[in-house]
Every structure is written in structure tokens, then in C-alpha cells.
Residue frames relative to the residue before (quaternion, step in Angstrom):
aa qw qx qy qz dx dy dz
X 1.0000 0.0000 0.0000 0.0000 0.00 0.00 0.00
X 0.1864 -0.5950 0.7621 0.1743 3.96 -1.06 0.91
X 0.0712 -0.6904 0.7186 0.0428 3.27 -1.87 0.43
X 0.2784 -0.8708 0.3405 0.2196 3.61 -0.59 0.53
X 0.8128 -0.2085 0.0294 0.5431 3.91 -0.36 0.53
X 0.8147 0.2312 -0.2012 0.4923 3.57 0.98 -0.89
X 0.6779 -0.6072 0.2607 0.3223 3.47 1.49 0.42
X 0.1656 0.6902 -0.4630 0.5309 3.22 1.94 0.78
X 0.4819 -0.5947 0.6303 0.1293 3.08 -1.32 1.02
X 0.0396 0.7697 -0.6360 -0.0385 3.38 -0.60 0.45
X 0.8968 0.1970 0.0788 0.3884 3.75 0.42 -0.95
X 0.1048 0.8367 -0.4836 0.2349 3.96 0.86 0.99
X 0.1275 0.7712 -0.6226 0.0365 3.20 -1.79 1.23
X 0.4693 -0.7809 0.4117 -0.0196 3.05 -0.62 1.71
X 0.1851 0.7327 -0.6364 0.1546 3.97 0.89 0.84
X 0.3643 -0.6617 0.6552 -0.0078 3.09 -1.74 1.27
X 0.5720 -0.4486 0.4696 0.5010 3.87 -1.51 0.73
X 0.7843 0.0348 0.2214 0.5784 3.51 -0.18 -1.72
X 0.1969 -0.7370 0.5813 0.2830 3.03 -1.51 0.01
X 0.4332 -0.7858 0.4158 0.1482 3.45 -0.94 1.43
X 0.7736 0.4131 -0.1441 0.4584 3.43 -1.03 0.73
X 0.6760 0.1156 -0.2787 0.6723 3.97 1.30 0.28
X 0.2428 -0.7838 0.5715 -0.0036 2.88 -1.23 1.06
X 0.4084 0.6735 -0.4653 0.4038 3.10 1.81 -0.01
X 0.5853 0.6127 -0.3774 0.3736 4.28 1.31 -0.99
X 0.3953 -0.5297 0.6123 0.4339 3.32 -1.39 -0.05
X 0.7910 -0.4630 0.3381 0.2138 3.06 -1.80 0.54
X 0.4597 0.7420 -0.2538 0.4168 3.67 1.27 0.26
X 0.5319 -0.5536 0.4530 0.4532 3.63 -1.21 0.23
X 0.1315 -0.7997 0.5789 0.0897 3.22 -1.49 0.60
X 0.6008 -0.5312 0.5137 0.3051 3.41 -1.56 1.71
X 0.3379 -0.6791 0.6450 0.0927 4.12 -0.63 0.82
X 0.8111 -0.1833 0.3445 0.4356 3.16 0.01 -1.73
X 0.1646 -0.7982 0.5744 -0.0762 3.74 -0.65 1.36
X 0.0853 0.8433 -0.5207 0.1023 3.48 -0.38 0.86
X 0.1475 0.7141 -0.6707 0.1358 3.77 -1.32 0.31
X 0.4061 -0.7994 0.4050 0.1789 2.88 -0.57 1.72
X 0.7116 -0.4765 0.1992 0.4763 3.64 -0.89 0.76
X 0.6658 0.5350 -0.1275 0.5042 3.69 1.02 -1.53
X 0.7933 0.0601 -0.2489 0.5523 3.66 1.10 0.54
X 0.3280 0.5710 -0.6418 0.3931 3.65 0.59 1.42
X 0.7884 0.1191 -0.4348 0.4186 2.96 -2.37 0.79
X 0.2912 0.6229 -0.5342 0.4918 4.01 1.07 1.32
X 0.5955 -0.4937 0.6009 0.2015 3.70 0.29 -0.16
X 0.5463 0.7119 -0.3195 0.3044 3.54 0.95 -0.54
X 0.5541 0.5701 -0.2899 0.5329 3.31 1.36 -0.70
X 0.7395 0.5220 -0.0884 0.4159 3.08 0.09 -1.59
X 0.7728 0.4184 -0.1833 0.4406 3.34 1.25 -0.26
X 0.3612 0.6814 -0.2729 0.5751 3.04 2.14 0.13
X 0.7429 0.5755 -0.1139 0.3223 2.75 0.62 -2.09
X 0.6284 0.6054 -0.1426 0.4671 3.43 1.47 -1.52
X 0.7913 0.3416 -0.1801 0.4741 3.26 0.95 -1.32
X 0.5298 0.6569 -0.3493 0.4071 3.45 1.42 -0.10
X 0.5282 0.6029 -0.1831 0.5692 3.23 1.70 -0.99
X 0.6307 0.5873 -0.3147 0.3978 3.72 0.67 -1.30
X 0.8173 0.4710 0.0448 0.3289 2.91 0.85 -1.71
X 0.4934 0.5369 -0.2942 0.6179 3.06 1.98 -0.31
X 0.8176 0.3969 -0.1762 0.3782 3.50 0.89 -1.02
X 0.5241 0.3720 -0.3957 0.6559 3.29 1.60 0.34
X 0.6472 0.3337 -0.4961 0.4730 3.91 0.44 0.63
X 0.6188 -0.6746 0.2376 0.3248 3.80 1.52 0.45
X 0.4663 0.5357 -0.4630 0.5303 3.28 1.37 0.98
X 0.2641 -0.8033 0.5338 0.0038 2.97 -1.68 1.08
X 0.6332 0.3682 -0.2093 0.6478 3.41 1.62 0.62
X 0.0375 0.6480 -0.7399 -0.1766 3.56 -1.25 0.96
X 0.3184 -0.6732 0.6642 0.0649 3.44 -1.22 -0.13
X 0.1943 0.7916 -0.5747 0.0730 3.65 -1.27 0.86
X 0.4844 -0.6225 0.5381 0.2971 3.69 -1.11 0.17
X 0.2396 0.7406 -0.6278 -0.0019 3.94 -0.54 0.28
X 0.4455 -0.6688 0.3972 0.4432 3.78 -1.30 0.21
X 0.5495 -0.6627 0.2366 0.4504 3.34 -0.82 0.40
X 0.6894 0.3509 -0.3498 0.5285 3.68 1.29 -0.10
X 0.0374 0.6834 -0.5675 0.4577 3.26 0.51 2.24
X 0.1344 -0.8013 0.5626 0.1529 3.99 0.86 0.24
X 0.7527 0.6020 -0.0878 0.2518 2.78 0.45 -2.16
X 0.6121 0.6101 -0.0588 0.4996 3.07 1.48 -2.14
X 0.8029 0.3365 -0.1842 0.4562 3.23 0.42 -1.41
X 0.5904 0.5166 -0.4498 0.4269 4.21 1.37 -0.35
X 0.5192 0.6613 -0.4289 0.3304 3.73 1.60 -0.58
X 0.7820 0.4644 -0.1966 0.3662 2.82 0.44 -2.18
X 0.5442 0.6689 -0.2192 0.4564 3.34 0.96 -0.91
X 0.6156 0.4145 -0.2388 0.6262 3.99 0.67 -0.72
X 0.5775 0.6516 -0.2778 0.4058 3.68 0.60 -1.05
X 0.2568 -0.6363 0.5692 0.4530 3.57 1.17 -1.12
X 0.1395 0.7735 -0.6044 0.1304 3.96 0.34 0.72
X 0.1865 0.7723 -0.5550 -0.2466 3.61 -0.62 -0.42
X 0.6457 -0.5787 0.3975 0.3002 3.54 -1.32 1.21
X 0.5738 -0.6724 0.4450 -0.1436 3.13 -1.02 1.20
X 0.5453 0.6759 -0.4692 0.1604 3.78 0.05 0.51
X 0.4773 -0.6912 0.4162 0.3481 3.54 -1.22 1.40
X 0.6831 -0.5417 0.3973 0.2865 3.29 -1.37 0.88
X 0.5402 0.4455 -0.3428 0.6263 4.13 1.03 -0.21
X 0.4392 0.6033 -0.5477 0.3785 3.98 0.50 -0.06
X 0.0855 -0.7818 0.6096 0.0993 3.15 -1.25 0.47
X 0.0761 0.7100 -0.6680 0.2095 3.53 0.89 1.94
């Protein structure tokens, strides 16, 4: 979580052990929920969640995060994508 000067949330990410109930995911922790309020995007603020979410997964000994975005996410997909993400699809797709 980022908070600004008066302690206003501004920027929160919500990464889970596993997610329960899809089996379509790989077996890994999973990014829930990424925010940044409108009045503090293109700050890096994301990306710095993301980073430290990763850090922190990987000093509790995981080596995968995992998340769900839509594909006309621009934004989403230019983050995750810089990050060194790589796109995902379950073998039974039919892309």
C-alpha cells in the first residue's frame, strides 16, 4: 500500500497465497487487485507494488505471481508486460 502525506491511500495491492476455486490458474500466488487512484497514475506507483509484491513473494520462496487482466487493458497489459510477464493460456483454450 502507498499512502500520501496525510495518509490517504492512494495506491493498494492485494496478492493472494493461491487462488481458490479456478483451476484454469497455475498453481502460484495471485495479484487479486492493483489500484492507483486516478490523481496519482503514470507515478510508478503500480509498478512498485507490483515489484515489491514479487520481492516479497520471492523471499517467502515462490517463484511465480500470476493474475487475470482484460485483454483491452492497454495500460495493464504495457505494465505487466515491461515487468517481464509472459501471457498465459490454458492448454483446453481454443486461441
Amino acid at each position: 500500500m502507498v499512502a500520501d502525506e496525510d495518509g490517504t491511500i492512494v495506491a493498494a495491492a492485494l496478492t493472494l497465497e493461491r487462488r481458490v476455486g479456478d483451476g484454469e490458474l497455475p498453481d502460484a500466488p495471485y495479484l487479486f487487485e492493483l489500484f492507483t487512484a486516478a490523481s496519482r497514475r503514470r507515478q510508478g506507483l503500480a509498478e512498485q507494488l507490483v515489484r515489491s509484491s514479487m520481492d516479497t513473494l520471492c523471499h517467502s520462496g515462490y517463484d511465480q505471481l500470476c493474475l487475470r487482466i482484460a485483454e483491452d487493458n492497454a495500460a495493464a497489459l504495457a505494465l505487466y508486460l515491461t515487468l517481464d510477464f509472459n501471457r498465459w493460456v490454458p492448454e483446453d483454450d481454443d486461441y
